[in-house]
C-alpha positions as CSV (number, residue, x, y, z in Angstrom):
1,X,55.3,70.8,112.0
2,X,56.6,70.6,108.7
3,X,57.6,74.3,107.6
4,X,55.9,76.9,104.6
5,X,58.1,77.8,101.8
6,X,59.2,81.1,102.7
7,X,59.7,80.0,106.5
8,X,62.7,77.8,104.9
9,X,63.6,80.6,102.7
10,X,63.9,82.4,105.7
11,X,65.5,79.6,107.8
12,X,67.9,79.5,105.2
13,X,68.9,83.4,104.9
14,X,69.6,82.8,108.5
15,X,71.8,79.7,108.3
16,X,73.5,81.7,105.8
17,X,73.7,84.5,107.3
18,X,75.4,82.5,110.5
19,X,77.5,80.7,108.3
20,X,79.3,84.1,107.1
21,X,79.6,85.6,110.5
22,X,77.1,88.4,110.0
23,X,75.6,89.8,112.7
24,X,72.4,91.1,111.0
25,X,69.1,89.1,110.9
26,X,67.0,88.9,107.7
27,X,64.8,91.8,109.2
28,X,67.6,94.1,108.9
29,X,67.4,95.1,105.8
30,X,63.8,96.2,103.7
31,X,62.3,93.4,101.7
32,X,60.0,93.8,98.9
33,X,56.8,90.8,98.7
34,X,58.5,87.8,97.4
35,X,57.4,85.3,95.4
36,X,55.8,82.7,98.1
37,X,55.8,80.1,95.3
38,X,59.4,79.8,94.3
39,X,61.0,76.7,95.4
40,X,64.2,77.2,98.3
41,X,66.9,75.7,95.5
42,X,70.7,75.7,96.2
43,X,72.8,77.2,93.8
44,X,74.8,74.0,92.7
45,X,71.2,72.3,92.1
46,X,70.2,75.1,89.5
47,X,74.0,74.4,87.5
48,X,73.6,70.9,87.6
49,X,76.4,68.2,86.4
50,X,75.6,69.4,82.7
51,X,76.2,72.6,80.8
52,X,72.0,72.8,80.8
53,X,70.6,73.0,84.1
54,X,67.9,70.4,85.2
55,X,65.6,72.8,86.7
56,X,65.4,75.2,83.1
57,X,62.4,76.9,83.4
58,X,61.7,77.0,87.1
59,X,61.0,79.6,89.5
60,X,63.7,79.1,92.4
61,X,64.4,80.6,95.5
62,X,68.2,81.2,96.2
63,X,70.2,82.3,99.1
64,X,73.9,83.2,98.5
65,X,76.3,86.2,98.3
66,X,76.8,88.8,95.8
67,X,80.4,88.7,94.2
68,X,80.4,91.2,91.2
69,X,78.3,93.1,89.4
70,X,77.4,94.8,86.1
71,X,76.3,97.9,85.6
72,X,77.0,98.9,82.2
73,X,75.5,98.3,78.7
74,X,72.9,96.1,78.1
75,X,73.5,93.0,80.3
76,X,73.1,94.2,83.1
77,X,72.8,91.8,86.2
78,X,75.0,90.9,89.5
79,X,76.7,87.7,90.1
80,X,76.2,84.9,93.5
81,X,77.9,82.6,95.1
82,X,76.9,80.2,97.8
83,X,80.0,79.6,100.0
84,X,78.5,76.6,101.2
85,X,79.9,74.4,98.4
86,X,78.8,70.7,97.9
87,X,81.1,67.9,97.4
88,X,80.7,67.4,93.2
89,X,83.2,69.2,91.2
90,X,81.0,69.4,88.5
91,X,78.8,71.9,90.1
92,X,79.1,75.2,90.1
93,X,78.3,77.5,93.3
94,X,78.0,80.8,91.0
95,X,75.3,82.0,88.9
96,X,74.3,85.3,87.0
97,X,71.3,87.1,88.6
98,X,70.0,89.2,84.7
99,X,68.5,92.2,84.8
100,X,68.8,93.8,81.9
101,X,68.9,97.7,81.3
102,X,68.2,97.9,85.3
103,X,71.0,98.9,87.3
104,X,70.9,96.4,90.7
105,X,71.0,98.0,93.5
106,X,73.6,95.6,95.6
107,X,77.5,95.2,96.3
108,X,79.7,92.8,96.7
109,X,79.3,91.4,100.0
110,X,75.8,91.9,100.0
111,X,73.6,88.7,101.6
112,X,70.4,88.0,98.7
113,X,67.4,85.8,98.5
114,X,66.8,86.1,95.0
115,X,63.8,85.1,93.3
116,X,63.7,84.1,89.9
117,X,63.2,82.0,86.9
118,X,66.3,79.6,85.3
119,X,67.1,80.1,81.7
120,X,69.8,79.5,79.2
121,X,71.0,82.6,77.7
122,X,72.2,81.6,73.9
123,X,73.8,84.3,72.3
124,X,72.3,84.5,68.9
125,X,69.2,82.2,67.3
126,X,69.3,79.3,70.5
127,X,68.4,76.5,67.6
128,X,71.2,77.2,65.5
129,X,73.7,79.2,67.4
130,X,77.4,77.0,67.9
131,X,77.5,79.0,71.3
132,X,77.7,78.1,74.5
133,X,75.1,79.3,76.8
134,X,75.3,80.8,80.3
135,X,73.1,79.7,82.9
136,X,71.2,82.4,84.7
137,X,68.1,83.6,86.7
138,X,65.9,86.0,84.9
139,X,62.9,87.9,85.3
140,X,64.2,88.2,89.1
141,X,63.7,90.1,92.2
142,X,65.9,90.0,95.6
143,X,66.3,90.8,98.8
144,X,69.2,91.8,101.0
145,X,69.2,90.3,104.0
146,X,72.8,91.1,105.4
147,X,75.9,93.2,104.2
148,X,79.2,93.3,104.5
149,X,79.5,89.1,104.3
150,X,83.1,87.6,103.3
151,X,83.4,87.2,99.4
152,X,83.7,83.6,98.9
153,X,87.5,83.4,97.9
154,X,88.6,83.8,94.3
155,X,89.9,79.9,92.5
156,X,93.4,80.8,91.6
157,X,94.3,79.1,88.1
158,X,97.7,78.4,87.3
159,X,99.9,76.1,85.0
160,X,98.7,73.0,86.1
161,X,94.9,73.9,86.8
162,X,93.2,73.4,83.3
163,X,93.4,70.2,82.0
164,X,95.1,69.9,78.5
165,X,92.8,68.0,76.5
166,X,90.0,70.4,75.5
167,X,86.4,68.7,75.2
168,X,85.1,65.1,74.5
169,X,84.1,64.7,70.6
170,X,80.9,63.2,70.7
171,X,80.2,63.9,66.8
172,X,77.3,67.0,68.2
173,X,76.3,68.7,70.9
174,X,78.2,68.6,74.3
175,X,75.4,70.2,76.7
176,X,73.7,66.8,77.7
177,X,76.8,65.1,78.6
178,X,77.8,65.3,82.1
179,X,81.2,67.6,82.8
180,X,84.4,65.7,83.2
181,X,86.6,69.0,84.3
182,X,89.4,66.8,85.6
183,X,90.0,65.7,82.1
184,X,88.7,68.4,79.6
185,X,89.5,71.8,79.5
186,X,85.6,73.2,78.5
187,X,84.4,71.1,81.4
188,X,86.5,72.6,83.6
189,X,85.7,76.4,83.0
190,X,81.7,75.2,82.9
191,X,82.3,74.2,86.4
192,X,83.0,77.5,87.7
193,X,80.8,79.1,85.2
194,X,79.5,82.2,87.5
195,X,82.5,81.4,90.5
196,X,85.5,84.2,91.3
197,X,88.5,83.0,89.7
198,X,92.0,84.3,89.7
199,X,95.2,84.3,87.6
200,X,98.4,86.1,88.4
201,X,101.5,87.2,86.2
202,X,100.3,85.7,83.3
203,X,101.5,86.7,80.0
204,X,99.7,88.3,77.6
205,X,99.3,86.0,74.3
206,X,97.7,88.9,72.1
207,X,97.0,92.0,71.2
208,X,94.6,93.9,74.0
209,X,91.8,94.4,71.2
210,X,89.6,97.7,70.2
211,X,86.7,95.7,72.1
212,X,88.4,96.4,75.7
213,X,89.8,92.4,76.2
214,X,92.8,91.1,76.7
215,X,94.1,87.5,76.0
216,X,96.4,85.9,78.5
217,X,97.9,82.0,78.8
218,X,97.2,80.3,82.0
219,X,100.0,77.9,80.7
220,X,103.2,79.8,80.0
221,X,105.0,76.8,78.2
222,X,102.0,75.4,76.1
223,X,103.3,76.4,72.6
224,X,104.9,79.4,72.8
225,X,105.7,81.2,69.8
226,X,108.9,83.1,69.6
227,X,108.0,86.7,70.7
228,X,105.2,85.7,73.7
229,X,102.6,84.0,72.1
230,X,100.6,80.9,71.9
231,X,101.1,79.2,68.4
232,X,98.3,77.1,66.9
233,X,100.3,73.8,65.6
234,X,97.3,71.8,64.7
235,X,93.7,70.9,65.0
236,X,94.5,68.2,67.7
237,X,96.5,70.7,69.7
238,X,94.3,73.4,71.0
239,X,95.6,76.0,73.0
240,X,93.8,75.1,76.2
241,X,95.4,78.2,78.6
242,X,94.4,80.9,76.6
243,X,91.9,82.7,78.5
244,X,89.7,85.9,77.9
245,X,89.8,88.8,80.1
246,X,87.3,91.8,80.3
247,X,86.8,94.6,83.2
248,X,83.3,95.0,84.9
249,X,84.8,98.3,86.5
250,X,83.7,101.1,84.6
251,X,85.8,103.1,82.6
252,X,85.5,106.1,84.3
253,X,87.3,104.7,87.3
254,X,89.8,102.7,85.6
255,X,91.0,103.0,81.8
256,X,91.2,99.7,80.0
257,X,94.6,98.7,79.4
258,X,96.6,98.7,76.0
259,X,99.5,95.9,75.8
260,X,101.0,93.8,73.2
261,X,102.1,90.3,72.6
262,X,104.3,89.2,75.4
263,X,103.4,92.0,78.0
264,X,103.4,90.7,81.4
265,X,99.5,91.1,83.4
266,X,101.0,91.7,86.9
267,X,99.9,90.9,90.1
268,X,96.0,89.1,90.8
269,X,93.5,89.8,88.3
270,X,90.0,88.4,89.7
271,X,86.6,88.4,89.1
272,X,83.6,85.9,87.9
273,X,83.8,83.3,85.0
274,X,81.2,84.0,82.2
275,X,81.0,82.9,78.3
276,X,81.6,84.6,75.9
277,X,80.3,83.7,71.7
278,X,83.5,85.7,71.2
279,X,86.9,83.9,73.0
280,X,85.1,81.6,74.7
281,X,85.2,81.7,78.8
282,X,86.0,85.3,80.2
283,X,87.1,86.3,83.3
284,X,84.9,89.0,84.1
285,X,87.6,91.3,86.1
286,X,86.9,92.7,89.2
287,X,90.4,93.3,90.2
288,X,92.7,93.8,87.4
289,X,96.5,93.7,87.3
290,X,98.9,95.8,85.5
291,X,100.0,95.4,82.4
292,X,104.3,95.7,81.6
293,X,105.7,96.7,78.5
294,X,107.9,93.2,77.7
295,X,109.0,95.8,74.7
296,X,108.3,94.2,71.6
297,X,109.7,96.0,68.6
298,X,108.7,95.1,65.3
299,X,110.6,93.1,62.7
300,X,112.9,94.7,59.4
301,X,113.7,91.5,57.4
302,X,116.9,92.1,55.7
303,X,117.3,93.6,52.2
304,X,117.5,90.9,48.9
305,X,121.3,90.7,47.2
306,X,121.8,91.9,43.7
307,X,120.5,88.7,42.1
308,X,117.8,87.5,44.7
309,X,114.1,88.5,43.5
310,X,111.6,89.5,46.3
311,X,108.7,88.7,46.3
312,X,106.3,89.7,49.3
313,X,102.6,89.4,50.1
314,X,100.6,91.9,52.1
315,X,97.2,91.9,53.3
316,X,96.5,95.5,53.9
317,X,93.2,95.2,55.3
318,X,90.2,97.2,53.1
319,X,92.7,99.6,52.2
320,X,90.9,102.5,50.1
321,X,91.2,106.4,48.6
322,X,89.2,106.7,51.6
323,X,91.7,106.0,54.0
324,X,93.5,108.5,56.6
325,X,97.0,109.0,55.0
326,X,98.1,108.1,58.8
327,X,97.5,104.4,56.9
328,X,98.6,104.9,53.6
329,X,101.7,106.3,55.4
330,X,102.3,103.2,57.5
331,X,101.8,100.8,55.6
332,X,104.1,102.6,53.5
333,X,107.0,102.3,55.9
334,X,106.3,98.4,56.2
335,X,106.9,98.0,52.9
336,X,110.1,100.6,52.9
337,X,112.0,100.1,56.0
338,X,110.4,96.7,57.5
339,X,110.0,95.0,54.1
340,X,113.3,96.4,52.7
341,X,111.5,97.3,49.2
342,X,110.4,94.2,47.9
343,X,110.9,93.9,44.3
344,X,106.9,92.8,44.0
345,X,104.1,92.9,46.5
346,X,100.7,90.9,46.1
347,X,98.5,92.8,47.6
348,X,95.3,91.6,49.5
349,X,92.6,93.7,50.3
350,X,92.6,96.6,48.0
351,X,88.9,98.2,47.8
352,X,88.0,100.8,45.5
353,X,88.2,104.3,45.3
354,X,85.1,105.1,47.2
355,X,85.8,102.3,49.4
356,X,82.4,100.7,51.4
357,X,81.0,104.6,51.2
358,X,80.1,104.0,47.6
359,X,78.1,100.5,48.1
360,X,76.0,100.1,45.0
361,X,77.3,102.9,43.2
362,X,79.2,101.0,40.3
363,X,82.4,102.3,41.0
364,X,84.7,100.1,41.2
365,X,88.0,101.2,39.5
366,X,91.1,101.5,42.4
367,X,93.5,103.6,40.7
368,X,93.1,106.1,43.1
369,X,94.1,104.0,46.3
370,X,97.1,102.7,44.5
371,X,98.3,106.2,43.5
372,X,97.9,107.2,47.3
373,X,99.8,104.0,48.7
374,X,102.4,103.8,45.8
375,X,103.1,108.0,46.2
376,X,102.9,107.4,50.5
377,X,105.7,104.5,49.8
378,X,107.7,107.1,47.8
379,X,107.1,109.9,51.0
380,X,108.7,107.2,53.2
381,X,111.6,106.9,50.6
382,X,110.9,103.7,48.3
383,X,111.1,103.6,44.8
384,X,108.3,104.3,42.6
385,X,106.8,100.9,42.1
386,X,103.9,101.0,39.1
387,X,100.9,98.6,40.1
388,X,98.8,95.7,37.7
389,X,95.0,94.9,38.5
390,X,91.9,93.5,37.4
391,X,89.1,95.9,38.6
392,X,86.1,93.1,39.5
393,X,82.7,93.1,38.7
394,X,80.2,95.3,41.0
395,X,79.4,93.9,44.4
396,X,80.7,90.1,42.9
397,X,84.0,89.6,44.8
398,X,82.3,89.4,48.9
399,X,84.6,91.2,51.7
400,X,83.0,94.3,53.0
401,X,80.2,95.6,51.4
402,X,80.8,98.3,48.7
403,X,84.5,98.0,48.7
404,X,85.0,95.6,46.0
405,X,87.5,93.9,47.3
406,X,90.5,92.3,45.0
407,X,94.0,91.7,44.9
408,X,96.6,93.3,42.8
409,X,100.7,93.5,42.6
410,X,103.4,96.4,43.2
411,X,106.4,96.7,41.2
412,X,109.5,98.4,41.4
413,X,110.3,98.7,37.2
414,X,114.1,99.5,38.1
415,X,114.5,95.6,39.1
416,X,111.7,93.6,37.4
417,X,109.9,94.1,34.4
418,X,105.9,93.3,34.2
419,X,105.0,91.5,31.0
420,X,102.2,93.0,29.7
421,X,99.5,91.0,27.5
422,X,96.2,92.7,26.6
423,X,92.6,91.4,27.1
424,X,92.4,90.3,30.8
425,X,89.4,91.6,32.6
426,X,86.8,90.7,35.3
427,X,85.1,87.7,33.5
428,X,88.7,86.6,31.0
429,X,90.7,83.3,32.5
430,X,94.2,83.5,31.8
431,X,95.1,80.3,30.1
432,X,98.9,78.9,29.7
433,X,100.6,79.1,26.0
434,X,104.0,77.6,24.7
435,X,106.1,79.0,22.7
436,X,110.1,78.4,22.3
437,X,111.1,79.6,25.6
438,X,108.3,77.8,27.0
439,X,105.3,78.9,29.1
440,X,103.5,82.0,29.2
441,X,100.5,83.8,29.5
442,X,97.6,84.5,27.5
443,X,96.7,88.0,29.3
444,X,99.0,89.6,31.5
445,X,97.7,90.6,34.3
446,X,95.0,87.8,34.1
447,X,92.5,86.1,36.5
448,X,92.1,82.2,36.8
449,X,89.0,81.1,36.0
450,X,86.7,83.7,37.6
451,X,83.5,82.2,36.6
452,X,83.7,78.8,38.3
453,X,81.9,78.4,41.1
454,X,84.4,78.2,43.4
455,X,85.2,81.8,43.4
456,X,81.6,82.8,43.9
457,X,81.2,85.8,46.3
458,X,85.4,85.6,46.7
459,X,88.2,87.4,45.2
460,X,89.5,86.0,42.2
461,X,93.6,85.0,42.2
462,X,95.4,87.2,40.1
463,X,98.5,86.0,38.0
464,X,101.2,88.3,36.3
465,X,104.0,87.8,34.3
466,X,107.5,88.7,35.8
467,X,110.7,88.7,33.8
468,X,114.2,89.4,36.0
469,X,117.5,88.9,34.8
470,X,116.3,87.2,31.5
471,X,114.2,84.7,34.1
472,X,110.1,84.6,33.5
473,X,108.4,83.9,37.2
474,X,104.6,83.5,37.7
475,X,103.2,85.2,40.9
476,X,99.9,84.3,41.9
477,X,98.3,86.4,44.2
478,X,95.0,85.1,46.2
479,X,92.7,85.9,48.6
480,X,90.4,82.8,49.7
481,X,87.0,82.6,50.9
482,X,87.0,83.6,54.7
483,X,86.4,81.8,57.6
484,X,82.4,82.9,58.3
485,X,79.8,80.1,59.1
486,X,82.4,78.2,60.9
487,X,81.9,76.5,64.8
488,X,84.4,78.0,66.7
489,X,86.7,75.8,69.1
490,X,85.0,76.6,72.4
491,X,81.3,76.1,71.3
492,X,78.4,73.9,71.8
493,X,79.0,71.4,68.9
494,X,82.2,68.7,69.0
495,X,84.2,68.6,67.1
496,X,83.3,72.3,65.3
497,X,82.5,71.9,61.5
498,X,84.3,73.5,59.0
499,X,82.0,74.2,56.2
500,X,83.6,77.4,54.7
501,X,86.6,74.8,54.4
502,X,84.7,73.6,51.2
503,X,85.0,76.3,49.2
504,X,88.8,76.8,50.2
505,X,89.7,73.5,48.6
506,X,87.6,73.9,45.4
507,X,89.8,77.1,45.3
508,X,92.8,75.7,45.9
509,X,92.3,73.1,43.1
510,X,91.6,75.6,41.1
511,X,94.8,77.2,41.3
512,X,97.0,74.2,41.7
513,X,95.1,73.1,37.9
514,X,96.7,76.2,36.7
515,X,100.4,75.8,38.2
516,X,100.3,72.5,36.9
517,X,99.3,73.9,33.3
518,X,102.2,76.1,33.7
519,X,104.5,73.1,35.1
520,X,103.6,71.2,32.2
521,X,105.1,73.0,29.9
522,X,108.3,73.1,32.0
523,X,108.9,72.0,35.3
524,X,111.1,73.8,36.2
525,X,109.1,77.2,35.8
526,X,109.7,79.8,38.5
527,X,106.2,80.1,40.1
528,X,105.3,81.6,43.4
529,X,101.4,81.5,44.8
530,X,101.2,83.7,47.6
531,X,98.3,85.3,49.4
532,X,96.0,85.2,52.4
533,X,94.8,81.7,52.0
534,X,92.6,82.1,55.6
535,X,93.6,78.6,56.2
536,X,95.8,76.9,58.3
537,X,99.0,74.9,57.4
538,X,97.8,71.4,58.5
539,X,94.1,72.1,56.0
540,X,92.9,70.3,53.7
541,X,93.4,73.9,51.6
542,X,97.2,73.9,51.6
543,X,97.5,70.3,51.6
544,X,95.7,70.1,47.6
545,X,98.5,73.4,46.8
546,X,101.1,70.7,48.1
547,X,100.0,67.6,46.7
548,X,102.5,65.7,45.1
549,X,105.7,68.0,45.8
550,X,105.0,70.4,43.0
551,X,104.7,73.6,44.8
552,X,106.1,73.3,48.6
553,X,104.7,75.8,51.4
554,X,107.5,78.1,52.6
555,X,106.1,78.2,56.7
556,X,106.7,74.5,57.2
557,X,110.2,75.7,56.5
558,X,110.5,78.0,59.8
559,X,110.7,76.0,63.5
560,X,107.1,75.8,64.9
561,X,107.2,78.3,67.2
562,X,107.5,81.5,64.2
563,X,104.8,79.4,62.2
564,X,102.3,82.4,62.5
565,X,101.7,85.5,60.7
566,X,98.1,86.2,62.6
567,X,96.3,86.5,65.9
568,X,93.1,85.6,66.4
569,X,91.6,85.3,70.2
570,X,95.0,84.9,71.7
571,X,96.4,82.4,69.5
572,X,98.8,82.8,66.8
573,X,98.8,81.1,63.6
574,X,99.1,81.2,59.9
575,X,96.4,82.7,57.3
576,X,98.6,84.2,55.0
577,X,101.2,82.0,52.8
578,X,104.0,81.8,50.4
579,X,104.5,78.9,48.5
580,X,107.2,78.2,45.5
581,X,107.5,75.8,42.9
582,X,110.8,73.9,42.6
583,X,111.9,76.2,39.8
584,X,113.3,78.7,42.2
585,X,117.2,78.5,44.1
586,X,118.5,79.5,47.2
587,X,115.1,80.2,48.8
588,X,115.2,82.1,51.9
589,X,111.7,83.0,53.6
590,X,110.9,85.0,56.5
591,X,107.2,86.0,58.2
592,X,107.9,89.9,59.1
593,X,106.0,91.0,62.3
594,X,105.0,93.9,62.3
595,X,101.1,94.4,62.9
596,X,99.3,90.9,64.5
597,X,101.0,91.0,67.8
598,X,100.8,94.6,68.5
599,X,97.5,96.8,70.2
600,X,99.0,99.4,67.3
601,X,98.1,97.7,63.7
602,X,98.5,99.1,60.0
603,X,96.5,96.2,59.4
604,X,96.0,92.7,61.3
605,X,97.9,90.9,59.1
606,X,102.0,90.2,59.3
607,X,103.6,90.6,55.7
608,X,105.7,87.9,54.3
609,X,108.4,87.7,51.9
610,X,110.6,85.3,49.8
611,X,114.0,85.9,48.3
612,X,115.4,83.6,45.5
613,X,117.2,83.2,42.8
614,X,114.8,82.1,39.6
615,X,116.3,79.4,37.7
């Protein structure tokens, strides 16, 4: 006689149940009226060979075991695991059971029948999102049929697990092509999307964040940077150990650990494999290790000789009047004791006086937050550097609403004297004049062309007018258009596009056009461009600065493994630059660390500096 739907359910709970070793029969335990309809499905037949499953949209019976749950914030839900794997190691055996604001009422080691519909979560809009999405059941109910069942056991990960290569290219989206994880590493993790997985020792690559995650490398020799960290060297060598670690055990029981770069995550840390729109795949911790203090200290680059001019750059990060003067005072003693009192700072970053508190309200003047931070730098015993800036127009230069975001210089008038030339304001390009000594500046400070399009929402560079020891240098201080609307590494489309990039290399042709109007005149002009670029060494954006020889970017100067100067998801690379025209001798450059790689931060940016002697 050919058996009813639930009897195989049934049949099933039973085989299961036998399988484990659990002496309890589906009876043991209350059940609430199934759904009669649902079709007896096996956990690897929901994840299917792709990252979609083939039975989206279904209602599905499942029998497996519960491994982990959540029951915290808004995503609430348990994870299952059949331990009756199948031979393909392109299926998965774990899944998420979603049940939103609802706490479920089951443990690990609990025996379900779980009734429920297949979905792919997307995070965000599903047409347009770059995300990956999770395979899960929703609108579910269960049943436990057993307790106290043996977790399946925990995939332990190590060095030579992951494969290197990341994901196949196809020129769009990956989710219809079937997984290869014994030759990509986004294959791989899909896999086991939902599965226990375990790392041990591993070293953590980044900062623990203020969102409660921790970033660790699976692969301990895969381009480490000098200080414990995974260094991004270009965009055909991704970083494929770095994996994301959060805690499903609330808070309450056990604090979220704080750790820096380098720290060592002792002993196993386990739990279920999920995706994350933010880092990519996540070990969902169930068993978290320790974290040791590797004790990182941070940098002090040395001071500059009587005839060396520094020059440093700074992203401060939305500094305003508003700040605590716990900030102003740090930041202080970066640029006093681990700077060594740079002769002049570009600043990035500096908001208003009212900071975002005063969106709208046409304030835009920051005189008051470069009192604070020039009076905090002489509390921590610097000299009493003056400052030069352009206030922008209202709400025209992007960066966080209602701070009105610029750049602007520090300088310590003991050692280097500002030249100053009247008439440069929010809407005034500075232009390059000749006259017997050779180039100079129209208006000093003065902004390059801040009405082309190119610097459109996006801080507009800054040059000034240096003069030490009878020597004229140019500084140009930027701050390029960000990073936002770009496909991250780990998502949906392959390879990710890069469209903020545009804008980036319409700005960096900008300002090479006006270093070259300034090398025209002489070529051997002292000139230094420095700023938070937000692009990598290897972009398009440095490579039209470089083009042709005439300036020459100071980090492909340092060995690749202290190329960096940020961390972003575990990975260390470069955002911020220096670069100098050939005008400049005896150039020494260093990256000081002293914020990225530590759970501490005055900002999230590492300072730089250059020391030289101006021809």
């Amino acid at each position: 006689m050919k058996s009813s739907p639930r009897s195989a359910r049934i049949a099933g709970s039973i085989l299961l149940v036998a399988a484990l070793g659990v002496l309890a029969a589906p009876g043991a335990v209350a059940h609430p009226q199934l759904d009669t309809d649902a079709t007896p499905t096996r956990v690897h037949d929901i994840q299917g060979t792709t990252r979609l499953s083939p039975l989206l949209g279904e209602r599905v019976s499942v029998d497996a075991v519960v491994t982990a749950e959540r029951t915290f914030g808004s995503s609430r839900g348990f994870w299952i695991q059949d331990p009756r794997p199948d031979d393909d190691p392109r299926t998965s055996e774990g899944l998420f059971v979603f049940t939103g604001a609802h706490t479920p009422d089951v443990a690990p080691g609990d025996v379900v029948t779980v009734v429920g519909t297949v979905a792919e979560y997307h995070p965000g809009d599903p047409e347009t999102t770059a995300a990956q999405s999770t395979t899960e059941l929703v609108d579910a109910e269960w049943t436990v049929t057993a307790r106290g069942a043996e977790v399946p056991e925990a995939l332990v990960v190590g060095p030579d697990t992951v494969p290197d290569a990341l994901t196949a290219t196809p020129g769009g989206s990956i989710e219809d092509e079937p997984l290869r994880p014994d030759t990509y590493a986004l294959d791989f993790w899909e896999a086991h999307e939902g599965e226990l997985v375990s790392v041990s020792d591993v070293r953590l690559v980044g900062p623990s964040t203020d969102y409660d995650e921790l970033y660790v490398t699976t692969k301990p020799e895969q381009n480490p940077s000098a200080r414990g960290g995974t260094v991004y060297l270009g965009y055909d060598r991704p970083n494929t150990g770095v994996l994301k670690i959060e805690s499903l055990i609330p808070f309450s029981q056990r604090p979220f650990p704080s750790g820096n770069t380098g720290d060592m995550l002792t002993g196993v840390t386990s739990g279920p494999m999920e995706y994350d729109a933010y880092g990519g795949y996540t070990l969902m911790a169930t068993v978290l290790g320790e974290v040791k203090d590797n004790g990182l200290e941070r940098e002090v680059t040395r001071a500059q000789r009587p005839g060396e001019l520094a020059v440093a750059t700074y992203n401060v990060e939305n500094l305003s009047a508003v700040d605590s003067a716990e900030k102003f005072a740090r930041l202080a003693e970066g640029v006093v004791h681990n700077l060594a009192v740079p002769d002049v700072v570009a600043l990035e970053e500096i908001q208003d006086d009212n900071g975002p508190d005063g969106a709208g309200d046409g304030v835009v003047s920051a005189d008051e937050t470069l009192r604070r931070f020039t009076e905090a730098i002489v509390a921590a015993g610097g000299p009493r550097y003056e400052w030069r800036q352009i206030d922008p127009e209202d709400g025209a230069d992007g960066g966080q609403p209602g701070g009105n975001i610029r750049v602007g210089f520090l300088f310590d008038p003991e050692r280097v004297r500002f030249v100053d030339r009247e008439g440069g304001d929010a809407t005034t390009a500075v232009r390059v004049e000749r006259d017997r000594r050779g180039p100079r500046l129209s208006v000093s400070p003065g902004r390059i062309e801040p009405g082309d399009p190119a610097w459109t929402e996006s801080r507009k560079p800054l040059v000034g007018e240096f003069v030490f020891h009878g020597r004229t240098v140019f500084v140009v201080a930027n701050h390029f258009a960000s990073k936002g609307g770009d496909q991250p590494l780990h998502g949906r489309f392959q390879p990710p596009a890069r469209p903020s990039e545009e804008q980036r290399i319409r700005q960096a042709d900008v300002v090479r056009d006006f270093v070259d109007d300034v090398l025209a005149v002489d070529r051997k002009a002292n000139v230094v461009v420095a700023g938070d670029l937000n692009d990598f060494p290897f972009s398009s954006t440095v490579r039209e600065l470089t083009r042709g020889g005439a300036l020459r970017s100071l980090v492909d100067t340092l060995p690749p493994h202290e190329r960096y100067s940020y961390v972003f998801e575990g990975t260390s690379q470069v955002l911020d630059h220096v670069l100098v025209s050939r005008g400049p001798r005896r150039v020494d450059y260093d990256v000081v660390h002293v914020n990225a790689e530590f759970a501490d931060q005055a900002s999230d940016h590492d300072p730089q500096i250059v020391r030289f002697v101006p021809r």
